[in-house]
TIVEXNU-548219 format. One record per residue (C-alpha): x negated, y, z. Coordinates in steps of 0.25 Angstrom, whole numbers, padded with zeros to 4 digits, always signed. Layout:
N
XYZ/...
//
This chain:
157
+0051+0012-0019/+0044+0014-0006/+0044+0026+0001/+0034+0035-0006/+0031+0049+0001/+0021+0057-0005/+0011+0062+0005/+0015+0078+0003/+0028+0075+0005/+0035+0080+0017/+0047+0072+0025/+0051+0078+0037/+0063+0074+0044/+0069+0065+0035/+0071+0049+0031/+0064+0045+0019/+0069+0031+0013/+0060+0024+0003/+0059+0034-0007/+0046+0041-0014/+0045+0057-0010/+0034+0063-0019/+0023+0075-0018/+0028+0087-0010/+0041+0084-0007/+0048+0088+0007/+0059+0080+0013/+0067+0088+0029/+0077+0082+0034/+0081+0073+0024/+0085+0059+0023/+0080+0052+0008/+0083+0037+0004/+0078+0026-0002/+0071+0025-0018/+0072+0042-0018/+0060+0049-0027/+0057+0064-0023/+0049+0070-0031/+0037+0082-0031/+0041+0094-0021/+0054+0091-0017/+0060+0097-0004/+0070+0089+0003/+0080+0094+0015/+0090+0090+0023/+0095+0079+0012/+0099+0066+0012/+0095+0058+0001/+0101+0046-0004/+0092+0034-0011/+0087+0032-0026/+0086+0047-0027/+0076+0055-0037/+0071+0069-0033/+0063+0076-0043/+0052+0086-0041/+0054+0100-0034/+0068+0098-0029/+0071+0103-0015/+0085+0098-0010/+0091+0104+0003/+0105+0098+0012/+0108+0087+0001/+0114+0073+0003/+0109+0066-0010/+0116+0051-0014/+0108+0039-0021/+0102+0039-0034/+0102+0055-0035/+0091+0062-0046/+0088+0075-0044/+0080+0083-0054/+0067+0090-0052/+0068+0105-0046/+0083+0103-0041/+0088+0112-0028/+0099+0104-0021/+0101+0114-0009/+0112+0113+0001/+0108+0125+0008/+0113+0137+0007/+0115+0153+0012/+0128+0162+0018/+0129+0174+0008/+0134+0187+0014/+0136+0199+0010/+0122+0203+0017/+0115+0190+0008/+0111+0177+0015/+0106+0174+0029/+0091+0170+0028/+0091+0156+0033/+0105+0154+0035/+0105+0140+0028/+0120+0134+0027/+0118+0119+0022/+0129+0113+0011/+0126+0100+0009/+0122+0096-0006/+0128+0082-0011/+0124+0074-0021/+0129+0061-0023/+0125+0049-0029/+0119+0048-0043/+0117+0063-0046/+0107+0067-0055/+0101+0082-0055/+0095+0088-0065/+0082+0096-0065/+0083+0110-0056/+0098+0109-0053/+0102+0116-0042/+0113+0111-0032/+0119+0120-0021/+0121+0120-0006/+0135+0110-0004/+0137+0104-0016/+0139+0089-0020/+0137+0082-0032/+0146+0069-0036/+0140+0057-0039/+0130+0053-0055/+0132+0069-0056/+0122+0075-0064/+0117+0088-0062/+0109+0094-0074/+0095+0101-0074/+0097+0115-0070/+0112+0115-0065/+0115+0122-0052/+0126+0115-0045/+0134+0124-0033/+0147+0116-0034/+0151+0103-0032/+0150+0092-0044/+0158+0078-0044/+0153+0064-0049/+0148+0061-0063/+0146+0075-0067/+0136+0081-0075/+0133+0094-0072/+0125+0106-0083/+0122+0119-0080/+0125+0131-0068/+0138+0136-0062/+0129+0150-0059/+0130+0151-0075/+0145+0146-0077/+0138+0134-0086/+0141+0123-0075/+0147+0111-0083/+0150+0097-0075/+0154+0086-0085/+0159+0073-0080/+0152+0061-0083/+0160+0049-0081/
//
């Protein structure tokens, strides 16, 4: 694989191994390696991406450091940013970065959600639809949302 950027893509600040980025996608401040496919309108930033990693269409994936041979479904949010909550709400543009891990081999299904600080252990699998806000170990499958009590992690090996 060369290193294929389609022409509306948009890389600023960052390293691109060889690596195919497709139509509309936007990589800051990021670091991506080698034989990575990131598809249709993906937002990329401050993220360091391992190699042999598939990114689907309409992801946008914030303050992440992402091992080799990572899948991530379409429409995922993986978002290491976050907001102060006080009694008088949040303060507008008040980021506080917690780095979001995932480690080699994870698999994340179709429009999961992963929150600000949280690292997933190695060939875990994240299913479509799951919002993650805790830590998960190695060779876990993980179905459902702990926002609706119907989080369940089951061991794989």
């Amino acid at each position: 694989m060369g290193n294929e950027i389609d022409r509306t893509a948009r890389i600023v600040d960052s390293t691109v191994g060889s690596t195919e980025i497709r139509e509309y996608v936007t990589v800051h401040d990021s670091d991506i390696g080698d034989e990575c496919q990131i598809y249709e309108r993906t937002s990329i930033k401050k993220c360091s991406i391992g190699d042999t990693i598939d990114i689907n269409a309409g992801c946008y994936i914030e303050n992440a450091e992402i091992g080799d041979h990572v899948q991530i479904g379409p429409n995922c949010s993986i978002v290491g940013v976050t907001h102060e909550l006080s009694e008088d709400g949040m303060t507008f543009q008040n980021d506080i970065f917690e780095r979001i891990i995932l480690h080699h081999g994870v698999f994340i299904g179709a429009g999961a959600v992963v929150g600000p600080g949280v690292e997933i252990g190695e060939r875990t699998v994240l299913s479509a639809g799951s919002t993650v806000v805790d830590d998960v170990g190695s060779e876990k499958i993980v179905l459902g949302s702990p926002r609706h009590s119907t989080l369940s992690i089951y061991t794989t090996g």
